[in-house]
N, C-alpha and C positions, 0 to 999 in steps of 0.2 A: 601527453601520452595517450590520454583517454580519446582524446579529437582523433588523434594518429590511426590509434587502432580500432573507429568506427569506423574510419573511411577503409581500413583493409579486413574486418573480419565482420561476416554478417552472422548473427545468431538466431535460428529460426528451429521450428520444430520437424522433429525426424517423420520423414514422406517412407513409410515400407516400402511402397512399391518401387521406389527408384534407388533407397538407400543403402538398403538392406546387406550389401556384398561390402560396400564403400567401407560400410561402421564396421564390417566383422576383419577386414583388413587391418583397418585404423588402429584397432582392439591389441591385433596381434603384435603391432610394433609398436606396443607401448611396451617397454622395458620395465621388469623388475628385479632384477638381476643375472648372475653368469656363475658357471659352473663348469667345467674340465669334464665331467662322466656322463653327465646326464642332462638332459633340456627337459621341461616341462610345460605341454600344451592345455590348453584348456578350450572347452567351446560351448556355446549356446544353443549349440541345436538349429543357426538357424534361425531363432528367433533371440535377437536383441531384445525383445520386451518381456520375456518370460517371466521375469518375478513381477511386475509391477501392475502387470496385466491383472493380479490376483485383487487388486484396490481398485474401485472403481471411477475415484477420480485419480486422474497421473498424465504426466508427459514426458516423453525425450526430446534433447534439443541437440542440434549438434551446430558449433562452429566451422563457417566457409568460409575462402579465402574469396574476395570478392572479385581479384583479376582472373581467377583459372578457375573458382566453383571446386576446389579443393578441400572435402573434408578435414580439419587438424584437429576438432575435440567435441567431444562430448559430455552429456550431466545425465542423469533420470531424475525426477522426482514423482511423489504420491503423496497423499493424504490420508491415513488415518486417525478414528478416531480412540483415545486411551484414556483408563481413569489414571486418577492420582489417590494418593492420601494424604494432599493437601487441604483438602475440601471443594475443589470445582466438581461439576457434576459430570462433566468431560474435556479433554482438552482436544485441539483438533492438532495435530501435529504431522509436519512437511517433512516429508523425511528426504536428504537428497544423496543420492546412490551414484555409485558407478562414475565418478570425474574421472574423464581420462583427454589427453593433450597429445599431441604428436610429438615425440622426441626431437623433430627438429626444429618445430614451435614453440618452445619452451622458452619462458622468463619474457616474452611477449608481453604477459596480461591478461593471455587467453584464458587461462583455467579462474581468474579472477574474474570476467568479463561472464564465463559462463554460470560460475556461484551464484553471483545479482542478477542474472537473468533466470536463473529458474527460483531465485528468491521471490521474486517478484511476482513471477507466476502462482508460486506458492500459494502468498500471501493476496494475492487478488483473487481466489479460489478459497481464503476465508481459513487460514491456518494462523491459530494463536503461537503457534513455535515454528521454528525452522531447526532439523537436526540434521548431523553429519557426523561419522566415526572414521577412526584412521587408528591404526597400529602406532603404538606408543614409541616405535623407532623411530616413525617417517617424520622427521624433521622439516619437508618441505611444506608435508601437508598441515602440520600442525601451527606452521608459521600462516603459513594461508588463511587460516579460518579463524585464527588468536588474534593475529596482528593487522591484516587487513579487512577481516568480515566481520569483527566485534565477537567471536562466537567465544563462552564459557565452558570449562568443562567442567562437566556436572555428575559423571558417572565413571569408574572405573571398574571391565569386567576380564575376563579371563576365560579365553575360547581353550578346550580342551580337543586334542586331537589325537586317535586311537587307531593306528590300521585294525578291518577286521577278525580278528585271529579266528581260527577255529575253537570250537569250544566243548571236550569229552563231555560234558555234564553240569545241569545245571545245582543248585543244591536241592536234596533232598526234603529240607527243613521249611525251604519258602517255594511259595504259590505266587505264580504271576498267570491274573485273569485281563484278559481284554475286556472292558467295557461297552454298555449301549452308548451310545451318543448320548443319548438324555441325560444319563445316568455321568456323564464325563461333563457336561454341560454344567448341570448342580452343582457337583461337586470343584469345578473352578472358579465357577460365579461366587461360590462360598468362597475357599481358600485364596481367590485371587487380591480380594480388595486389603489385605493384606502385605501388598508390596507397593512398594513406593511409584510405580508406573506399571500398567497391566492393560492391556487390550479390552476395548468392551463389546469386539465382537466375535468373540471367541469361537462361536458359535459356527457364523460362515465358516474359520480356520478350519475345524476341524473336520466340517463338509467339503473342504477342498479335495480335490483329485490325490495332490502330493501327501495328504494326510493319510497314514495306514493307519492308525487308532490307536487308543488311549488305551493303557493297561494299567492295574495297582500291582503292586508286590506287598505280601506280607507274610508273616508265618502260619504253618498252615494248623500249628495248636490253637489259634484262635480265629476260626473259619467266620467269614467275612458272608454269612446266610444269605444277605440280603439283597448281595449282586445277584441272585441266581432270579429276581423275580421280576418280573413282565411288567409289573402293574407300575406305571410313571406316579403313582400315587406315593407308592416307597420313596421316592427321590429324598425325601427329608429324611430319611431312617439312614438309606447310606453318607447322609452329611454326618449325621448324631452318633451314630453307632457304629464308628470306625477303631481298628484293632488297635491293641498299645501302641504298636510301631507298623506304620504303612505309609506306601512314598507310591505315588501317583508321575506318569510321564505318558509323551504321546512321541511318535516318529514321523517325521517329515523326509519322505523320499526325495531327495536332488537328482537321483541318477537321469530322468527323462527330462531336466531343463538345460545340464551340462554333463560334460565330462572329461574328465583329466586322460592327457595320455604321455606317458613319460617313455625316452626314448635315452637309450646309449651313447654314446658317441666318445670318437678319442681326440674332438676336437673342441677347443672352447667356444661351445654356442651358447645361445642366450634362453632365460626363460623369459615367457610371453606369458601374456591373460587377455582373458576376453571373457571374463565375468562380471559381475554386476556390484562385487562389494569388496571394500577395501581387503574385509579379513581374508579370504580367500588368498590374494596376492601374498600375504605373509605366509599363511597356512602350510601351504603347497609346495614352498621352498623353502621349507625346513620341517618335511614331512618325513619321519625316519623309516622309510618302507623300503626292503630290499629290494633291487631293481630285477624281478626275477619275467618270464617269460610272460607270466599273466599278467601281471602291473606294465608292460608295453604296450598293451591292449589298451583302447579307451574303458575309462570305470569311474564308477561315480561315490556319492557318500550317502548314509543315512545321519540326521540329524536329531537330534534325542532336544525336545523342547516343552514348556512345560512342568519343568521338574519341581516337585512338591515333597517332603515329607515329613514324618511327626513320630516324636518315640526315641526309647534311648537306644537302639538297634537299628539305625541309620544308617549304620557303614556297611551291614551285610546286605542290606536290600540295596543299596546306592551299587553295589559289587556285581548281584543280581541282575541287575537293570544291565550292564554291558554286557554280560555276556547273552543278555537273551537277547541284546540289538544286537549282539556279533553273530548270535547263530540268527535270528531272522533276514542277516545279510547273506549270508548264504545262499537264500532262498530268492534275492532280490539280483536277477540279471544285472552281470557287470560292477556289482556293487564292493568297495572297497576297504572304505573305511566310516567310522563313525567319531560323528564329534559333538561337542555342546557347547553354549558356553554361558556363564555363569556371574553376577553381581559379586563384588568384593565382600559385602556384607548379607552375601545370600548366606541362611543357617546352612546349606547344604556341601558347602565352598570346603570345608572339611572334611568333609565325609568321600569328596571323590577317590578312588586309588590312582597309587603314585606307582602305577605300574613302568615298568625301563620303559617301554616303549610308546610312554603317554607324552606328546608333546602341549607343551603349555607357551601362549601366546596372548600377551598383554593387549587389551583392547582401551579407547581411548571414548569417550563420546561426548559430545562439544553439543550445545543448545543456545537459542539466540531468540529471546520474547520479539515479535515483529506485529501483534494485534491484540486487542483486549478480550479478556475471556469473557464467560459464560456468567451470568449471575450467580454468584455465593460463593465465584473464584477466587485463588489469590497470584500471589508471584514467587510464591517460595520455592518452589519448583525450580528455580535456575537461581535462587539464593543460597540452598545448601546442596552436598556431595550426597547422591542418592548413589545407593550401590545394590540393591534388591529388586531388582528388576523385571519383567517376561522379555527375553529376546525370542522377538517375532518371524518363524522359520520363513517369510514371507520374503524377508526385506536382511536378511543374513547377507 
């Protein structure tokens, strides 16, 4: 089988200049399901490499048919680097994005044939892990990566999705400050080594374009003096001398990498994607937004990442925190809805509201050891179920 289908499908890496139209085609009739009222588009902008471009090592690869020069599938992958609170001092970790196969290439081998070749890429590019996530329904993909790639699951979290409502008022009672960069930089580097996986370059993230900034929320009876001061000298005053209760978050704009566009119709059409992440594909069709005049229009999401906080008054600053991304949406061309999402055993998993119109969508995330670490490493890391995690608005 394997002999078979080297002599018919060549796997090589995506050429922009020539490929570019081919992949956003490919993209769009990859099927994720159907619906009687409504179809659901999604697009890149244009650029296939948008999120990955953000990592400075990565590549896409895509599957050709070797008699016609027929695109039928594609992979992304990138590298970065993440601590743990296992003890390594970093791990380098392959992340691999965006598998998609042509609906009438399917059960080939292909999307198998494409996994081990950007594994491999990975891994000769010096990544101690190889990861992949899928929606805890998709039974195809979850066979794929369990039974044929070796891969573990090591993580289970929970994407939270919110159109953006308007919002009369925030409360009275709490203060939410934007932060300096420096000042948000400290304060993660602190809070961060605290979860079971966490980025150790947090720093670039948050200098990213897509990043609008880090803000605290807290009550304003116990005013937070020391954000108000210039001098990067304070940086340790705002770790130490934080209010009883205050929850830290930062917003990653999507709208200018994609956008959704949902369309009427009295006939059964199909939803398509042309994104880069599994979640997405669930997200979007079973996204509870009234199909009203605006929402035909293309529009995009803000993503709330980052999320931190401490104190027995958790659930009103976690309350806070949405309606200030719902009114900052406002402000953001085109922008629709807000979402996050969250470790099974994050403290904060609790504290979200169960508003009607929040939709909750089970995430799956699978890891596979493929190189030895770093000196003072270990392997526990895909030994036990880590649920505390940073999901990286990069690679969402």
């Amino acid at each position: 089988m394997v002999g078979k289908l080297e002599n018919k499908v060549l796997i090589r890496e995506y050429n922009e200049d020539t490929d570019i139209k081919v992949v956003g085609r490919l993209e769009k009739n990859c099927e994720i399901g159907s619906n009687k009222e409504v179809s659901i588009f999604t697009s890149m902008m244009v650029d296939p490499l948008c999120r990955i471009r953000f990592y400075p090592v990565h590549v896409m690869l895509v599957a050709e048919l070797r008699e016609n020069g027929e695109l039928v599938g594609v992979v992304r992958g990138c590298i970065k680097c993440v601590g743990t609170r296992f003890g390594a001092t970093f791990v380098r970790l392959g992340c691999i994005l965006g598998l998609r196969v042509s609906p009438k290439h399917r059960r080939m081998g292909i999307g198998l044939k494409l996994v081990k070749s950007v594994e491999e890429w990975l891994v000769g590019n010096g990544a101690h892990y190889t990861f992949l996530a899928t929606e805890k329904n998709n039974v195809a993909s979850t066979n794929l990566f369990t039974s044929k790639c070796n891969y573990m699951n090591f993580s289970s979290l929970v994407i939270f999705v919110q159109p953006a409502l308007p919002v009369k008022g925030l409360s009275q009672d709490i203060k939410i400050e934007k932060l300096q960069i420096n000042q948000a930089i400290s304060l993660y580097n602190d809070r961060l080594r605290g979860k079971d996986i966490y980025p150790t370059d947090i720093d670039a993230m948050l200098k990213e374009k897509p990043s609008l900034g880090t803000w605290v929320s807290y009550f304003k009876e116990e005013e937070w003096i020391i954000l108000h001061s210039n001098n990067e000298k304070n940086n340790e005053d705002i770790i130490t001398k934080t209010p009883s209760s205050w929850a830290i978050f930062s917003i990653w704009n999507s709208c200018e990498a994609y956008k959704l566009h949902i369309r009427k119709s009295h006939h059964p059409l199909k939803f398509f994607h042309a994104t880069l992440s599994h979640a997405r594909d669930k997200i979007f069709a079973c996204l509870k937004l009234p199909i009203c005049d605006s929402l035909q229009k293309p529009f995009g999401f803000l993503f709330l990442y980052g999320l931190y906080g401490e104190g027995a008054r958790l659930q009103e600053l976690m309350k806070s925190i949405w309606s200030f991304a719902s009114r900052l949406a406002e402000n953001v061309k085109e922008c629709k809805v807000i979402i996050t999402e969250l470790g099974v055993s994050d403290p904060l998993m609790e504290y979200v509201s169960h508003e009607s119109s929040m939709t909750f969508i089970d995430d799956l995330w699978y890891l596979k050891k493929v190189n030895g670490l770093t000196a003072g490493g270990d392997e526990q890391v895909v030994k036990e179920q880590v649920g505390n995690v940073f999901v990286d608005p990069r690679d969402f």
